[in-house]
N, C-alpha and C positions, 0 to 999 in steps of 0.2 A: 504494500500500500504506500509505504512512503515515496519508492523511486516512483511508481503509477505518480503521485502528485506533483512531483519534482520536474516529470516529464510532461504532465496537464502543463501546468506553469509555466516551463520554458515555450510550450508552445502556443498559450495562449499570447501571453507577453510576443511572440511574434508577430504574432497575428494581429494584435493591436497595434504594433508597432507601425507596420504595415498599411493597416487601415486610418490611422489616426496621423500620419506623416505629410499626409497631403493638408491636413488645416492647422500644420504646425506646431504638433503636440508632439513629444519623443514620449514612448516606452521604453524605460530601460532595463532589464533583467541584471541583477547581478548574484550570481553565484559566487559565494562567498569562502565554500569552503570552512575551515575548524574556525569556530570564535568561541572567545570567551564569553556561557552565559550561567545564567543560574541552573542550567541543566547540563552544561558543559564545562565544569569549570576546570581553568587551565592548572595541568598538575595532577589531577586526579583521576585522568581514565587511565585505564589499565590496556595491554595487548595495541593493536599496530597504531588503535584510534588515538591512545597516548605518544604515540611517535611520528603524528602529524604534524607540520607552524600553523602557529595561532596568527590569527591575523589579530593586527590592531584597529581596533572600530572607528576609531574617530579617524584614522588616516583613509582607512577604504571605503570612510562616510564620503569626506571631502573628496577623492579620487574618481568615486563614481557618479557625484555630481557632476563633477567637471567634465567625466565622459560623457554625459548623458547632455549635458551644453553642446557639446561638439554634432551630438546627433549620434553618438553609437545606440544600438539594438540590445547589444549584449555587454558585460563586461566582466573578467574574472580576473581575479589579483594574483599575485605572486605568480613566481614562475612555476613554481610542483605543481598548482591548483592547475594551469594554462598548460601544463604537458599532461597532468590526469585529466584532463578534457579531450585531450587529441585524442589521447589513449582510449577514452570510452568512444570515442567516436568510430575509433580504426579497429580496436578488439570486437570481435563477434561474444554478443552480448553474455552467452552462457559461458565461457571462458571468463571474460570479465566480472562477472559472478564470485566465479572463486577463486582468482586469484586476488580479489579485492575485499571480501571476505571477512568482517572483525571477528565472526567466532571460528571454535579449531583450529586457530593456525592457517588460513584460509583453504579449507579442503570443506565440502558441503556435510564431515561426518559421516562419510560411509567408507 
């Protein structure tokens, strides 16, 4: 359920982006990647999810404004976050599954 919604989203936000660009409204999608929140807090996850960069909010606040001025669609920070995007794009999804994986050690347990 959660990638289904991640996946709704990115592609709504296109779609609007798309539609609403012609009377001068940007949509911007930013994928953000680890932050720190009250359900993530940095320091405390355990296994690979603890071995991801945190982004810092108030810089990737200001960053994706400033993209979204410009007229980008999309925008994802850092450089891991902007090559695990390539990567989910170019991996055939059930591979990317489980090599991506937080639980087991990424194997699906069987």
């Amino acid at each position: 359920m959660y990638s289904a919604s991640k996946a709704y989203t990115r592609f709504l936000a296109r779609a609007l982006h798309e539609e609403e660009r012609k009377r001068g409204v940007n949509v911007l999608l930013m994928s953000p990647g680890n932050m720190n929140t009250e359900m993530n807090v940095q320091g405390t996850s355990t296994g690979k999810l603890g071995h991801l960069p945190y982004l810092d909010l108030k810089r990737e606040t200001a960053r994706t404004l400033m993209m979204a001025e410009r007229g980008h669609a999309t925008y994802t920070p850092m450089l891991f976050y902007k090559l695990y995007r390539l990567f989910a794009k170019l991996m055939p999804s059930a591979l990317a599954v489980k090599v991506t994986s937080i639980e087991n050690g990424g194997t699906d347990g069987r």
